[in-house]
C-alpha positions in Angstrom: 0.0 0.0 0.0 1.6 3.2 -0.6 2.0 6.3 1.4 -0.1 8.3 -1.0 -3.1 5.9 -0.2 -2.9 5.5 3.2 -2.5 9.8 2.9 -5.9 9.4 1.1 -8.7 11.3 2.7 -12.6 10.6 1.5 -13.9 13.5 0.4 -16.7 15.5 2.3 -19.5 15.3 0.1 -21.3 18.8 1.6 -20.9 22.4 0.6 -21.3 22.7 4.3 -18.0 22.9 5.0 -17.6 26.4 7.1 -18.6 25.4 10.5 -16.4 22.5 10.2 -13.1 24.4 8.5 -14.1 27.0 11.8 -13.6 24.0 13.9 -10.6 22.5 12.4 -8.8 25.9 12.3 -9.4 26.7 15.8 -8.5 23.5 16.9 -5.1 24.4 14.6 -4.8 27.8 15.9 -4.7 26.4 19.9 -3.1 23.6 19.2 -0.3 24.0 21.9 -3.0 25.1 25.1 -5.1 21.8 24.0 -2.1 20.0 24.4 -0.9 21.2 27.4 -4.2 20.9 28.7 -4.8 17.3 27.6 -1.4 16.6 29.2 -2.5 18.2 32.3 -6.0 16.0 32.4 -3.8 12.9 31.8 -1.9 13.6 35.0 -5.4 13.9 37.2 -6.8 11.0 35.6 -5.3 8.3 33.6 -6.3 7.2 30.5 -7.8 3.5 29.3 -5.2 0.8 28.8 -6.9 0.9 25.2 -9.7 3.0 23.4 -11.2 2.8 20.2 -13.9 6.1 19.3 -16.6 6.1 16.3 -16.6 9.5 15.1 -18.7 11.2 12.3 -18.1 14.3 10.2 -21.0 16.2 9.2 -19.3 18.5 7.6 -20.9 21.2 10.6 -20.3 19.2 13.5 -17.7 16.8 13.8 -18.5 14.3 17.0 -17.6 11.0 18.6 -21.0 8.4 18.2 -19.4 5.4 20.2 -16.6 4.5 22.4 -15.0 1.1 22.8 -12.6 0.4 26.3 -12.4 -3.4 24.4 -11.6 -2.4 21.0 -11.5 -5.4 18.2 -9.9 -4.8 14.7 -6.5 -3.8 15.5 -5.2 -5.8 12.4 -7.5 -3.3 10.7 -4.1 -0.8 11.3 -1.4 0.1 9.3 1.7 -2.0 9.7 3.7 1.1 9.5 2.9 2.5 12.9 3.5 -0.3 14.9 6.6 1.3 17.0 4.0 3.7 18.2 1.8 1.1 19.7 4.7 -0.5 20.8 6.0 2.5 23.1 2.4 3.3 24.0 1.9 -0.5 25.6 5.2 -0.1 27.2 3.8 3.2 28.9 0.4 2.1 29.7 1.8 -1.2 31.4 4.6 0.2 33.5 2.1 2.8 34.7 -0.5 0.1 35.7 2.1 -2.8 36.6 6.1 -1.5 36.6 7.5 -4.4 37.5 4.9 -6.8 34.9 7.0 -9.3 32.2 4.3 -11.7 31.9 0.7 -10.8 30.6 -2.6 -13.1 30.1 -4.6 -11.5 27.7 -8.2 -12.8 27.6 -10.0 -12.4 24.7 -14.0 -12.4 23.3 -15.5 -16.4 23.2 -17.0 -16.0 19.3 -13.3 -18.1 18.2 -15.0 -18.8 14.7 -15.0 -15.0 13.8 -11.5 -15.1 11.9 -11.5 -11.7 11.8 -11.7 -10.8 15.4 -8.9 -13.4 16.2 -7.0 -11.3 13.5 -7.2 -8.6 15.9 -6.1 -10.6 18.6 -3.2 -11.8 16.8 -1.9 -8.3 16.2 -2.4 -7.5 19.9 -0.4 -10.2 20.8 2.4 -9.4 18.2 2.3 -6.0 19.9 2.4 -6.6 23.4 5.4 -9.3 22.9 7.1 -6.4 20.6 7.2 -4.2 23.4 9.1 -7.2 25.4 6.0 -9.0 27.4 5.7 -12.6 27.8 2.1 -13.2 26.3 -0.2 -16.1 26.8 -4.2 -15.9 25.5 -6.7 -17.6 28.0 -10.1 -18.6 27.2 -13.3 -18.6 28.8 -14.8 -20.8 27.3 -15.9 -23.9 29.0 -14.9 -26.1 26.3 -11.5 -25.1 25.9 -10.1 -28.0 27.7 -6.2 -28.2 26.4 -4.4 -26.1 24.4 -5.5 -25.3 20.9 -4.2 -23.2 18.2 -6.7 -21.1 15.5 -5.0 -20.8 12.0 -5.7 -17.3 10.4 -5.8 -16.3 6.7 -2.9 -14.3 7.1 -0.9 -17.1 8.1 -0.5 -16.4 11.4 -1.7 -18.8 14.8 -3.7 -17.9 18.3 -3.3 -20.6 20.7 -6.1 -20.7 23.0 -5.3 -22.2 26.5 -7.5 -23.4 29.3 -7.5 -20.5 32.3 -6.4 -22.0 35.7 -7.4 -20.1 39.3 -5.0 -20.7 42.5 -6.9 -19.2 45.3 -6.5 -15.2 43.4 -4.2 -15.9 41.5 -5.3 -16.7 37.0 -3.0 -17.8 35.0 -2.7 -20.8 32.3 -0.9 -23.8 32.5 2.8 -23.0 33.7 2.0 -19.3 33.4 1.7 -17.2 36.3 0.8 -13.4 34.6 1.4 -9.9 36.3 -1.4 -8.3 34.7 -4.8 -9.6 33.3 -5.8 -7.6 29.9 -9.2 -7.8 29.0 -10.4 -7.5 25.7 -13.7 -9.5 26.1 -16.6 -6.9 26.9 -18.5 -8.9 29.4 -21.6 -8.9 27.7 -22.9 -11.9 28.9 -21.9 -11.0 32.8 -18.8 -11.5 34.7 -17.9 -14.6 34.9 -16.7 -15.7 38.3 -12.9 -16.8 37.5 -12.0 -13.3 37.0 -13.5 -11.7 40.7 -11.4 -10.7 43.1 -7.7 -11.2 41.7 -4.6 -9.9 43.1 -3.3 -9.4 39.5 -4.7 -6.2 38.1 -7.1 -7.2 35.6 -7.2 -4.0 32.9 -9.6 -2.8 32.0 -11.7 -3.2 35.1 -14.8 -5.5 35.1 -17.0 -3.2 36.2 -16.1 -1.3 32.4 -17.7 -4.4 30.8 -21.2 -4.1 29.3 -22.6 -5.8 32.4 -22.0 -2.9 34.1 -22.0 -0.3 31.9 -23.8 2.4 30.5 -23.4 4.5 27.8 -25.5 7.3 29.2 -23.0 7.3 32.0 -20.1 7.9 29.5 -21.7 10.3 27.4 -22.6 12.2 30.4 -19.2 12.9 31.4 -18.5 13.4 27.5 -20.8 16.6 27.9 -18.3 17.8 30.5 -15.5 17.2 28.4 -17.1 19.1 25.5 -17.8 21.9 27.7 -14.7 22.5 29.6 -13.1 22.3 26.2 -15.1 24.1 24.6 -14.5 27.0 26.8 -10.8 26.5 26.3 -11.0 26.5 22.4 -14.0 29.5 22.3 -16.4 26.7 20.8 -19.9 26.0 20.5 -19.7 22.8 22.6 -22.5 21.4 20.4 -19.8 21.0 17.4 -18.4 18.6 19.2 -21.0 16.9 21.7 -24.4 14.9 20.4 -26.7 15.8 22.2 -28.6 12.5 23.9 -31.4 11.8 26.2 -31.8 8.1 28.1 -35.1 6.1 28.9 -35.6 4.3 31.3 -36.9 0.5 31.7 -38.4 -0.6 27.9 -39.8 -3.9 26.4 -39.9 -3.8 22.8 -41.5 -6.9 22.7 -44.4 -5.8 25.5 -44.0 -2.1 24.0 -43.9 -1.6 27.1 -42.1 2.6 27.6 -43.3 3.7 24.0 -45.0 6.8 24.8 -41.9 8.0 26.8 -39.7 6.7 24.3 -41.8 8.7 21.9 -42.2 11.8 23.8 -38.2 11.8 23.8 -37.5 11.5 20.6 -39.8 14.3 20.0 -38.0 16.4 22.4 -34.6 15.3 21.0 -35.6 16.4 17.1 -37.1 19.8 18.9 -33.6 20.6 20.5 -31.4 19.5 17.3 -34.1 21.4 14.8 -33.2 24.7 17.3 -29.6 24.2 16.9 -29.6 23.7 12.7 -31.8 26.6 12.4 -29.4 28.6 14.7 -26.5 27.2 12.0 -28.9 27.6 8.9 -28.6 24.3 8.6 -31.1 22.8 5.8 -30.8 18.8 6.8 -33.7 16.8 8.8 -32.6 15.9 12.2 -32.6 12.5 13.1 -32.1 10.1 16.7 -30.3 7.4 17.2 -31.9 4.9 19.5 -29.3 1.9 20.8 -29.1 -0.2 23.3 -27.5 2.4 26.7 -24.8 -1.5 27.1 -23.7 -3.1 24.1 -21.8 -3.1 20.8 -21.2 -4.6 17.7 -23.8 -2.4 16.2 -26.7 -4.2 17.4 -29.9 -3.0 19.0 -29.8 0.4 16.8 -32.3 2.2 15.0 -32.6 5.3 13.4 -36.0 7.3 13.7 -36.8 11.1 12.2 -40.0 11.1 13.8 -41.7 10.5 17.6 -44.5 9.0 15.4 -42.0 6.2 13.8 -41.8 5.0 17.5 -45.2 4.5 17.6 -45.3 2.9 14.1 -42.6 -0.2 14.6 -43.8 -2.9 12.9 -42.9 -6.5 14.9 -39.7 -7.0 12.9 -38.0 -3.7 14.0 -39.8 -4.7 17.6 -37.6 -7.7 17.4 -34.6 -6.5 16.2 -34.3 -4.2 19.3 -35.7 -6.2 21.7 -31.9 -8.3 22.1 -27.9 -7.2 21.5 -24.9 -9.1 21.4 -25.2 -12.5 22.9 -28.9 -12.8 23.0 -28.9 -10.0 25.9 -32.2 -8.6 26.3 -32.3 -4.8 25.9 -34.0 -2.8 28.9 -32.5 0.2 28.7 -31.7 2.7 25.9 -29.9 5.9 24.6 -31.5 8.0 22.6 -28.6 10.2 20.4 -28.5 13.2 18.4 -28.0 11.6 14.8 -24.7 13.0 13.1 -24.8 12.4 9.4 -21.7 11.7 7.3 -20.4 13.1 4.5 -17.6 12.1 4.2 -17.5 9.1 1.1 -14.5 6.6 -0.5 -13.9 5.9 -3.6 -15.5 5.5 -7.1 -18.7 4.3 -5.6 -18.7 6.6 -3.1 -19.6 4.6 -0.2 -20.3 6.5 2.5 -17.5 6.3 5.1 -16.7 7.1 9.1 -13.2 7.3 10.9 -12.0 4.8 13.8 -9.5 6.1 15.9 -7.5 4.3 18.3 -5.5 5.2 21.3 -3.4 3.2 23.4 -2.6 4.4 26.8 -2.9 8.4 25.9 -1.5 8.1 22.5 -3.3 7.9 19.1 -2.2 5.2 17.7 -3.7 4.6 14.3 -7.2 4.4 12.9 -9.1 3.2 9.9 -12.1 4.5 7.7 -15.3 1.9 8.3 -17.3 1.9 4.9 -20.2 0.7 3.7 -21.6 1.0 0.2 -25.3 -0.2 1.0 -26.0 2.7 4.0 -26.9 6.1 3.6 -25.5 9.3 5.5 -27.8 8.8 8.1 -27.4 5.0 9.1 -25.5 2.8 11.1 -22.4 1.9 9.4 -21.3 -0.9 11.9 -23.0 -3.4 10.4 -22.5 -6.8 7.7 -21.0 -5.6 4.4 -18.9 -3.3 6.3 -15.5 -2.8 5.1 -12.3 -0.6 6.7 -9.5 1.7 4.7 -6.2 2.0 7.1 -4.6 5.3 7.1 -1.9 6.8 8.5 -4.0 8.6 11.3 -1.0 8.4 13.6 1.6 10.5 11.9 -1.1 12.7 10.9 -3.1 12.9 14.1 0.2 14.6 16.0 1.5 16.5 13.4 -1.0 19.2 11.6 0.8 21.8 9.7 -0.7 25.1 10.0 0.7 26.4 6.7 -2.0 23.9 4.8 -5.6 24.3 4.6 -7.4 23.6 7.8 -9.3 20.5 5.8 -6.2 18.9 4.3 -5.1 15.7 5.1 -3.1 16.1 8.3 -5.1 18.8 9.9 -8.1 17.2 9.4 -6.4 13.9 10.9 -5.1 16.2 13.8 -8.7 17.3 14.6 -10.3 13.7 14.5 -7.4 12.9 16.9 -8.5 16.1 19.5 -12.2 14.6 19.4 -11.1 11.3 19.8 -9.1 12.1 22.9 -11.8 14.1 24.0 -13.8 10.3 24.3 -11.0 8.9 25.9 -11.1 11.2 28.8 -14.1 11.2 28.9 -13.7 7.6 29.5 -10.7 7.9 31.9 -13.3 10.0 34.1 -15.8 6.8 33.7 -13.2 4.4 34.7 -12.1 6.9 37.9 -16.0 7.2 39.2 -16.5 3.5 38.8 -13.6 2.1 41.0 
C-alpha cells in the first residue's frame, strides 16, 4: 500500500463545509493550550489501557457516536505504525504494573470470527514487541487443552484453558502480572475473574454488564464543555446531544409513549440548533441499546411517530444485543450524518480512531456501500480503509488548509481524545 493511499482522505460530500473548516482551524490555531491541557488531564486521571472512538463528520459538526474500552480490529491498522503502539503498551503497562514481564490476555468467546482473532493476533504481536511474555486464555468452558486457531494471514492464536489458584489466574505453567481484558463482558462477569490480586485491565465493572453509555456520554458533555470553553467553541460541534429512557420492552411495548415523547423532544432541541446554524438537513435520533456493541440494537428514527409505528420486525430487532442479551434500557442520540464518502462508488465512510494508553495510535475508515448518510455503518457488508491517522493525528501543519489531510487527521485525533477522557473519568468514578 503506498504512502499516497494510506495519505488518502474521503472526500466530504457537503458544501457545508464552514462550521467544520471553523472547527478545524481553531482546533489548529490552539493547538499547543489543548495539548498542554490534555497533558494536564492525563496527570489527574489516567487514560484507558486501550480506546477505540466512532466519530462522524458532518461537515458542521464533527462528533464521537461510540466508544470502545475493548476495542476489536487492531489488524485493521497500518503496519507502519507499529513502534507507536509499541512505546504506548510499554507506557500504559509500567504505569499500571512497573514491575509486569508476563501478561494473560483474555479475549472475546466467538473463536469462529477469523476476523476478530486477526485482531487478537496483532495485539499479541504488539504486546510481545514491546518485550511482554504473552499467553491468550479462554473462557470458554470447552476449551479443555491447548488449541491453536489458524488465520488467513498465516498467522496462529493458541487458545489455552485459564487455571485459578486461590486469586491468583493464569494458564498452565503461566503465572501473569497483569490480566488484559479484551472481552466486553456482555454476557456477565464470569466468576474466574473476581477478586484477583493481578490487576485485571480494564476493570470489570467497564464491561457491558455494568456499563452504561449514558454514563459515559454524560461525562462526555463535561468534556465538551470544559473544552469548549478552552477553544471559544460552540460545545455542540463537538457533543451529540442524547437523552436516556428508562426500563423498555420492545416486545411488550412496554415505555413507547416516553420513548416517543423523547425523541420528540430530542428532534425539537437538534431542529433549534440547525436553524441557529442555517442548517437545511432533517434531524434525526439514534436509538441503541445504553450496554452493548457490535452495532446491534440500533435504530434510526426522524419522527416520535416512527416509534409508535414499529412494525414486529423492527420490535424484534431491538428487543436483544450481542449474545442474546435482552435490551431494557436505551440511549437515545443526536444523529450525526456523514459526509464524508471513499472511492468511485462513493460509499459513504466514518473514521475509527485508536488510542493506546494516551496516545493515538492509528485508525481506519469503516465503509459501507449499502447505508446512507444517516445510518449505522457498523454493520454486515462493512469494510475498513487504514490510514496513517497516527503520523497525521500529531503533526498538523498550519501552513496547509485547515481541511487537508493532516489537519483534518489532527482534529479527528482532539475529538477522539476528548472520548477517551471522557472515558478515563468513567473508569475513575467506577472504581
Amino acid at each position: 500500500m503506498s504512502i499516497e493511499h494510506l495519505h488518502a482522505v474521503p472526500h466530504l460530500t457537503t458544501a457545508l463545509t464552514g462550521p467544520l473548516l471553523m472547527i478545524e482551524q481553531h482546533l489548529l490555531e490552539r493547538q499547543t493550550a489543548i495539548e498542554g491541557w490534555l497533558r494536564g488531564q492525563w496527570l489527574e486521571t489516567p487514560a484507558p489501557f486501550y480506546c477505540s472512538v466512532d466519530l462522524r463528520n458532518a461537515g458542521f459538526k464533527l462528533a464521537p457516536v461510540d466508544t470502545n474500552l475493548f476495542p476489536a480490529g487492531f489488524n485493521n491498522l497500518t503496519p507502519a505504525f507499529m513502534p507507536l503502539c509499541i512505546q504506548a503498551v510499554q507506557s500504559a503497562i509500567e504505569r499500571v504494573c512497573p514491575a509486569a514481564a508476563k501478561v494473560l490476555l483474555i479475549p472475546e468467546n466467538h473463536t469462529r470470527n477469523l476476523f476478530y482473532m486477526e485482531s487478537v493476533a496483532t495485539l499479541t504481536d504488539i504486546l510481545g514487541k514491546a518485550g511482554f511474555e504473552v499467553r491468550v486464555g479462554s473462557l470458554l468452558d470447552e476449551v479443555t487443552e491447548p488449541s491453536e486457531i489458524r488465520l488467513p494471514s498465516g498467522r496462529r492464536v493458541r487458545l489455552e484453558p485459564l487455571t485459578r489458584e486461590g486469586n491468583k489466574l493464569g494458564v498452565a505453567g503461566f503465572n501473569p502480572c497483569m490480566v488484559l481484558l479484551n472481552n466486553d463482558l456482555s454476557s456477565g462477569r464470569p466468576a474466574i475473574l473476581e477478586g484477583l490480586d493481578q490487576p485485571v485491565i480494564p476493570p470489570l465493572n467497564l464491561g457491558w454488564s455494568n456499563r452504561l453509555k449514558s454514563d459515559h456520554f454524560n461525562h462526555y458533555r463535561a468534556v465538551a464543555r470544559e473544552f469548549a470553553e478552552l477553544t471559544d467553541l460552540d460545545p455542540w460541534l463537538v457533543d451529540p446531544l442524547f437523552l436516556q429512557c428508562g426500563e423498555i420492552n420492545f416486545t411488550k411495548r412496554e415505555g413507547e409513549d416516553c420513548l416517543a415523547k423523547n425523541v420528540e423532544t430530542l428532534i425539537t432541541n437538534i431542529q433549534r440548533k440547525y436553524d441557529e446554524y442555517g442548517i437545511d438537513k432533517r434531524p434525526f435520533v439514534v436509538v441503541k441499546a445504553d450496554a452493548g456493541t457490535y452495532g446491534m440494537g440500533v435504530m434510526m428514527v426522524h419522527s416520535a411517530q416512527e416509534i409508535r409505528e414499529l412494525n414486529r420486525k423492527q420490535r424484534s430487532r431491538m428487543a436483544a444485543s450481542k449474545g442474546g442479551q435482552q435490551i431494557s434500557k436505551v440511549i437515545l442520540q443526536e444523529g450525526v450524518y456523514t459526509f464524508e464518502t471513499w472511492g468511485d462508488h462513493q460509499a459513504v465512510a466514518e473514521p475509527v480512531v485508536y488510542m493506546m494508553d494516551h496516545f493515538v495510535v492509528g485508525g481506519f475508515y469503516r465503509i459501507h456501500t449499502g447505508r446512507g448518510v444517516d445510518e449505522n455503518l457498523n454493520a454486515p457488508g462493512m469494510a475498513f480503509e487504514p490510514l496513517a491517522f497516527a503520523e497525521c493525528c500529531n503533526t498538523p501543519d498550519v501552513n496547509r488548509a485547515p481541511d487537508a489531510h493532516p489537519n483534518r487527521f489532527y482534529a479527528y485525533g482532539v475529538i477522539a481524545r476528548l472520548a477517551l477522557l471522557a472515558a478515563a473519568r468513567e473508569i475513575a468514578a467506577s472504581v
